[in-house]
N, C-alpha and C positions, 0 to 999 in steps of 0.2 A: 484554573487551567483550561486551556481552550480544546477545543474537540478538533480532531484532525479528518478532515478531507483529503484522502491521498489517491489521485486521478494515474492509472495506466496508460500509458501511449501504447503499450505493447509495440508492436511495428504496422498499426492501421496507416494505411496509406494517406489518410487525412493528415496524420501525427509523426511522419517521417521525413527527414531529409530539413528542407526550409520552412517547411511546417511549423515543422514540433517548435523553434524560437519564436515561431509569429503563434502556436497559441499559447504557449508559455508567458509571453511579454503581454497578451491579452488579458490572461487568467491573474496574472500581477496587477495589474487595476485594481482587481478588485479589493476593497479597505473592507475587513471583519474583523472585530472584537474579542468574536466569541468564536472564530474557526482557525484556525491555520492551514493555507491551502497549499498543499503537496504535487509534486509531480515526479513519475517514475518517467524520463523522455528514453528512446531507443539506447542503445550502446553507442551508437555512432552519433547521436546528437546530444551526451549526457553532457561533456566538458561546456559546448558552446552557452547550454540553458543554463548551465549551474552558473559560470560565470558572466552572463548578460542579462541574467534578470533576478530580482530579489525574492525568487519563492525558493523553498526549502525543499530540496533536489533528493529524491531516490534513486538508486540503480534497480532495476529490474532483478539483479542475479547479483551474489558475489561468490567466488570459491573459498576454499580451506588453502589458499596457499600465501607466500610474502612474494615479497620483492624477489627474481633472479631468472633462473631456468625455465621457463615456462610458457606455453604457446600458448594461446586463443582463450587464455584463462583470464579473469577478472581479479585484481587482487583488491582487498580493505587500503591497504596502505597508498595506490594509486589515485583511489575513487576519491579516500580526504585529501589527496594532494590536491585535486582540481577543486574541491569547495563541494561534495558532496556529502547530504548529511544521515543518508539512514540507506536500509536498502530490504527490498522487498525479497526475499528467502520460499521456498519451498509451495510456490505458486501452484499449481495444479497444470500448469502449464511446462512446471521446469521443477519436476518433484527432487528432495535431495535425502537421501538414506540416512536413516538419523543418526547414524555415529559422523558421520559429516557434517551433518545440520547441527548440529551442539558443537562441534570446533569452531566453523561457521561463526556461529552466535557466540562463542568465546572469544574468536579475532576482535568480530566488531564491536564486543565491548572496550576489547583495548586500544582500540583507534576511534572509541567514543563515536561511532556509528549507531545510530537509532537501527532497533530490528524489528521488521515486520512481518512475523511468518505467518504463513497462508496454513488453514487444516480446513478438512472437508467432512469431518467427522467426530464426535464425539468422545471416541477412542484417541484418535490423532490427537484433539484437543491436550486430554490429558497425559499423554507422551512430550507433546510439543514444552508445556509449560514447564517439565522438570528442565527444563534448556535454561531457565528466564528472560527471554524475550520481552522488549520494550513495549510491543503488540503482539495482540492474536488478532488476525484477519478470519473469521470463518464464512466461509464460503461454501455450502453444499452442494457438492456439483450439480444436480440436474435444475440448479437455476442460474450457473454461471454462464454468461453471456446471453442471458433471455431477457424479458421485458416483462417476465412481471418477477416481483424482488422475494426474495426470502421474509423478509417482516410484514408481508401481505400473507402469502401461501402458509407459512409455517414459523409465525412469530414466536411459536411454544418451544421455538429449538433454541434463537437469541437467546431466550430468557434462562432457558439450559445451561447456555455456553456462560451466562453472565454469573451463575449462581456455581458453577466449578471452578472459574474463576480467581472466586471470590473466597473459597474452599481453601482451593491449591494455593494459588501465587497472587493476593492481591495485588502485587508492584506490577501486574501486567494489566494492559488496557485492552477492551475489546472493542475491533473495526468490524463492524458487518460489510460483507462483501454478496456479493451476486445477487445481479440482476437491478441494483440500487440507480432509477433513473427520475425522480422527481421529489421534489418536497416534503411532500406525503410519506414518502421511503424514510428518508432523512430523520423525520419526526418518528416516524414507530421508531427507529431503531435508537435514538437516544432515549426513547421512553426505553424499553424491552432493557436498557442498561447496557447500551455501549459507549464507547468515549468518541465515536466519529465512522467512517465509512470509508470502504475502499473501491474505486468506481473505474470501470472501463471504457467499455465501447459511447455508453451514454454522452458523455462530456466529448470522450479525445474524435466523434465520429459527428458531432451535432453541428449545423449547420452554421451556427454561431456559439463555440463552446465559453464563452466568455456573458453571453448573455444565458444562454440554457443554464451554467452555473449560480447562476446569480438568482435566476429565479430559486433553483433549490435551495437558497440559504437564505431566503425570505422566511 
């Protein structure tokens, strides 16, 4: 099984509009074995990426709703219509109340959506995994969006997160997220016992994200 890479465009101005398909189609270059590389591209550039280049597409957010009455809402059933295959859930950035986050992760298992939910904490951890999600991303806030990574600062909490894991829900895989910007990163956090990484500004913000990637999966 390969270890997943799953890159945030968030809405970085880098990663927006005619961007996000030129680094999209960049990042598709790249031939790995042993990785599977992901992209979560904006709302408004998900259909173009999903369907013009062969990486394995996230939505940023989906809601608890279906197809019909419903404004400025995300639905599961839309997102597989265009070819998308998983979707990033309860970010830090876009937190979802857990009795919605377990409908949430209930939808997308019926419309065979991969789920990757975001927790910030050890507690959250083990609330999140009675959901069964596909991933747990953990991210401790005060190293999301920094430059130096959580398997540097405080590798003893991965190994935390990998060992409740493994307790609770073995069918869930664990992405290390925050602060994750080079090789080095990469490497502690598949030792510490995760299945891959969940990566922001570093990749969707780097001057060539298509070579800056590459080097990390060296």
């Amino acid at each position: 099984m390969t270890h997943l890479i799953l890159i945030n465009f968030k809405t970085y101005k880098e990663a927006t509009a005619e961007k996000a398909l030129e680094i999209a189609k960049s990042l598709a270059k790249i031939k790995s074995n042993k990785y599977t590389i992901a992209v979560a591209p904006s709302l408004l550039t998900i259909k173009e990426v999903a369907q013009k280049t062969s990486l394995t597409v996230f939505s940023q957010h989906t809601d608890n709703i279906g197809l019909g009455s419903n404004t400025g809402r995300i639905p599961a059933d839309e997102l597989k219509g265009i070819g998308v295959k998983g979707t990033i859930l309860n970010h830090s950035e876009r937190k979802i109340p857990s009795k919605y986050l377990k409908e949430i992760i209930e939808i997308c298992k019926s419309k065979k959506l991969k789920t990757v939910v975001c927790a910030s904490s050890i507690s959250e951890i083990k609330k999140i995994l009675q959901f069964n999600p596909d991933y747990l991303a953990y991210e401790p806030k005060e190293f999301i969006g920094g430059n130096i990574s959580v398997t540097e600062a405080k590798p003893e909490v991965i190994l935390k997160a990998a060992e409740i894991i493994k307790e609770i829900n073995p069918r869930t895989r664990l992405l290390c997220g925050a602060g994750i910007h080079s090789k080095e990163d990469l490497g502690h956090a598949l030792l510490l016992g995760a299945d891959g990484v969940l990566i922001g500004h570093a990749v969707s913000k780097a001057k060539d994200p298509k070579k800056f990637l590459e080097a990390m999966l060296l």
